[in-house]
N, C-alpha and C positions, 0 to 999 in steps of 0.2 A: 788495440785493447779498449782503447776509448768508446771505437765505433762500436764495439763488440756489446760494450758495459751500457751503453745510448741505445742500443737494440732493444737489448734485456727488460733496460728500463719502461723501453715505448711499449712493450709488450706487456709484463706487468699490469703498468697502466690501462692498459685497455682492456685486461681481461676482469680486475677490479671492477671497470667502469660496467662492463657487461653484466660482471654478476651482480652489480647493485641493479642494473635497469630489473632484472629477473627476479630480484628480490621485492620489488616495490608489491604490494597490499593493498588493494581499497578494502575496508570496514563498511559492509553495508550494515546499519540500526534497520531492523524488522520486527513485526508482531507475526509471532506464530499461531497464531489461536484465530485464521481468519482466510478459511477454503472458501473458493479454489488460490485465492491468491496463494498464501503461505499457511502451514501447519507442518507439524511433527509428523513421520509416517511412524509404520509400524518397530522401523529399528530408531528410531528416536533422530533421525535425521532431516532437514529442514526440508521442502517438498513444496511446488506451488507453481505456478504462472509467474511472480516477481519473481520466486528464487531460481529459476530456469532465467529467466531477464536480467537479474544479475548476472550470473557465471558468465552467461554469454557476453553480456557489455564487460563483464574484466576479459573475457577473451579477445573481444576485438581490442581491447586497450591496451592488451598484453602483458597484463599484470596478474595479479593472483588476488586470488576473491574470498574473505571472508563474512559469515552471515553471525551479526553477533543480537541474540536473540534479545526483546526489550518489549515491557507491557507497555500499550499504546499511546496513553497517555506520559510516559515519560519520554519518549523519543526526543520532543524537540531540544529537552531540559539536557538528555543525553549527549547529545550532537554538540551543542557548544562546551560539553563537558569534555567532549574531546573523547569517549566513550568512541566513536565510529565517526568514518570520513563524511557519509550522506546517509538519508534517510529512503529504502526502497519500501514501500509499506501502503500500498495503493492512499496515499499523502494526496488530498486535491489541494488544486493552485488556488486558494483563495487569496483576497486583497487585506484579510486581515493577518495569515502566516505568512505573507510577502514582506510584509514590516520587521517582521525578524528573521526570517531566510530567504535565503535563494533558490528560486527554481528553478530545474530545466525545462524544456519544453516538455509537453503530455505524453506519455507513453500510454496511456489506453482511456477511456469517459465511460462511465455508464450512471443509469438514473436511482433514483434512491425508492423503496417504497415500504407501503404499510403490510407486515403479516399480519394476521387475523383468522378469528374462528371463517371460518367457508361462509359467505353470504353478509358478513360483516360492515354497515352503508361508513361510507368515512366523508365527513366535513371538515368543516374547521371546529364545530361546537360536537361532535358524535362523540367524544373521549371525555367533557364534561365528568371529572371525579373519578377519573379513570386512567388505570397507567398503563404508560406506554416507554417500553425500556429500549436504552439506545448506547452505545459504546463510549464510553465517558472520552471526552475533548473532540470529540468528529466532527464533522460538517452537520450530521443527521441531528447529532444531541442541540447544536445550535439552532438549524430550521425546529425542530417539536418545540424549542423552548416559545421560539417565536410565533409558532402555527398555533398549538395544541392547546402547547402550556399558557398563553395566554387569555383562552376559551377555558380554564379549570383543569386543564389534562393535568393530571402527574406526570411529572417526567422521572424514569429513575436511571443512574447511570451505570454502567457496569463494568469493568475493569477488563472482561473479556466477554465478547458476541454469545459465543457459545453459554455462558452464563442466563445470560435474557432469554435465548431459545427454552431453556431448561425450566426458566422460571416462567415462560409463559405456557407450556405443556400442565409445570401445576399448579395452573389457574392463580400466581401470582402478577400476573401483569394482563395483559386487554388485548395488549398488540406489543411488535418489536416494529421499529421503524431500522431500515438496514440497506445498505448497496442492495440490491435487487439480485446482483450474481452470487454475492455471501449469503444471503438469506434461501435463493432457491437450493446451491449445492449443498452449504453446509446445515441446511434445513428442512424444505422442502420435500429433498429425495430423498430423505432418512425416515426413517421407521417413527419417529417420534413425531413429525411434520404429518401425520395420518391428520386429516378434517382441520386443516390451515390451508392456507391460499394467500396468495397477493389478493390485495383489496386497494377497492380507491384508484386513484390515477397515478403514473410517474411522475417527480416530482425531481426538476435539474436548475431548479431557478441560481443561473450563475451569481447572484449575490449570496448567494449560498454556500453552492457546490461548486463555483468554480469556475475551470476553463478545461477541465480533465483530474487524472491523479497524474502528477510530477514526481521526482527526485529531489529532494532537499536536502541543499550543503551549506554551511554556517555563512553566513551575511560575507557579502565580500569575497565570497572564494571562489571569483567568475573562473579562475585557469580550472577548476576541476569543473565546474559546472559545464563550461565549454566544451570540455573533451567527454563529458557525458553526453551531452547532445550530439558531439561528431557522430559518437557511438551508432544513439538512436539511431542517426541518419541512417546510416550502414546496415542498421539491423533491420531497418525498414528497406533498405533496398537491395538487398543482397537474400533476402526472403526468409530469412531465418526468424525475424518477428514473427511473421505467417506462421512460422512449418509450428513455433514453440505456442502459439496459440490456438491451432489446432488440436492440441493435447486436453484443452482445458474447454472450449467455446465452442458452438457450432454457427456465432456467425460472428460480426467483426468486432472486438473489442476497444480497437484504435478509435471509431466512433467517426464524426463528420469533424 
């Protein structure tokens, strides 16, 4: 009876132990207002480059993936709120967000640049009394403040991208300064992007931008950060990186 009732037990036990492993959640913090990364589709469901990057990294971690949606600016404030485990939100690694969170290694780099009317010369002094709107808390709003804004540019900030694109169609800003990939797809090849263009040169100066865009999980919290990175690993070598970047990119995202 003993052994019988010790069986039962071990079993029980184990199968507890399994449905909790199956239960476990990462909370990824994302801004949806920001193609091809992330955006809403047509049935209001989350869609993008990260949010395919997510699902897959909980699947190889074997857990279950939630996208819990956050305007951009508050993510970090989010995160130690306890709001969401990490932040997937094309986030670059810089030395001033390293002071309060943790990164994983880069999951893709790309360079930032000037929209403008077609033909548009871009300096440091060309925006003089002239605005140029950028995603409020980004890498970009901080280079304009420092490039632009200190030549007279007006900097204006916007709560979401797709906001600045709108305001610079009517003729309420100069230019948008923007990732290059978010300004050409959610810009660019749209109906409203008709007589704009990139202008000027790229612009990646890593005291800036970084070393890539990363994952960020609250200060301290290497055991998750780690096993995000095993992730990467895997997802980079097993080609499923590739296959879900193909969806979005016609050449390599990952960057040098």
């Amino acid at each position: 009876m003993r052994l019988k009732l010790h069986r039962f037990t071990t079993l029980l036990l184990c199968c507890v132990l399994s449905l909790s492993a199956r239960a476990e959640t990462l909370r990824f913090g994302m801004d949806l207002n920001y193609q091809p990364f992330s955006w809403l589709n047509a049935e209001g469901k989350p869609q993008g480059f990260d949010v395919d990057i997510a699902y897959a990294l909980c699947k190889e971690m074997k857990v279950e993936c939630q996208i819990v949606p956050q305007d951009w600016d508050g993510l970090s404030k989010a995160l130690n709120m306890n709001k969401f485990d990490a932040i997937l939100s094309s986030m670059q690694i810089t030395p001033e967000r390293m002071k309060n969170l943790d990164f994983t290694k880069k999951y893709y780099q790309v360079a930032s640049r000037i929209i403008s009317r077609s033909g548009t010369s871009v300096s440091k002094t060309s925006f003089a009394h002239k605005r140029i709107g950028v995603l409020r808390g980004s890498t970009q709003e901080k280079f304009a403040r420092n490039y632009w804004g200190r030549n007279q540019a007006v900097i204006v900030n916007y709560d979401k991208i797709t906001s600045a694109f709108s305001d610079l169609t009517n003729q309420q800003l100069e230019a948008v300064f923007v990732d290059n990939v978010v300004g050409n797809r959610a810009f660019l090849q749209t109906k409203s992007g008709q007589g704009f263009a990139f202008v000027g040169p790229s612009y990646s100066d890593e005291k800036y931008f970084g070393s890539g865009a990363g994952i960020a999980v609250r200060k301290g919290n290497t055991q998750l950060r780690d096993r995000l990175n095993l992730a990467i690993d895997r997802l980079r070598q097993n080609g499923i990186y590739q296959k879900i970047a193909k969806n979005y990119f016609s050449f390599d995202i990952y960057g040098h």
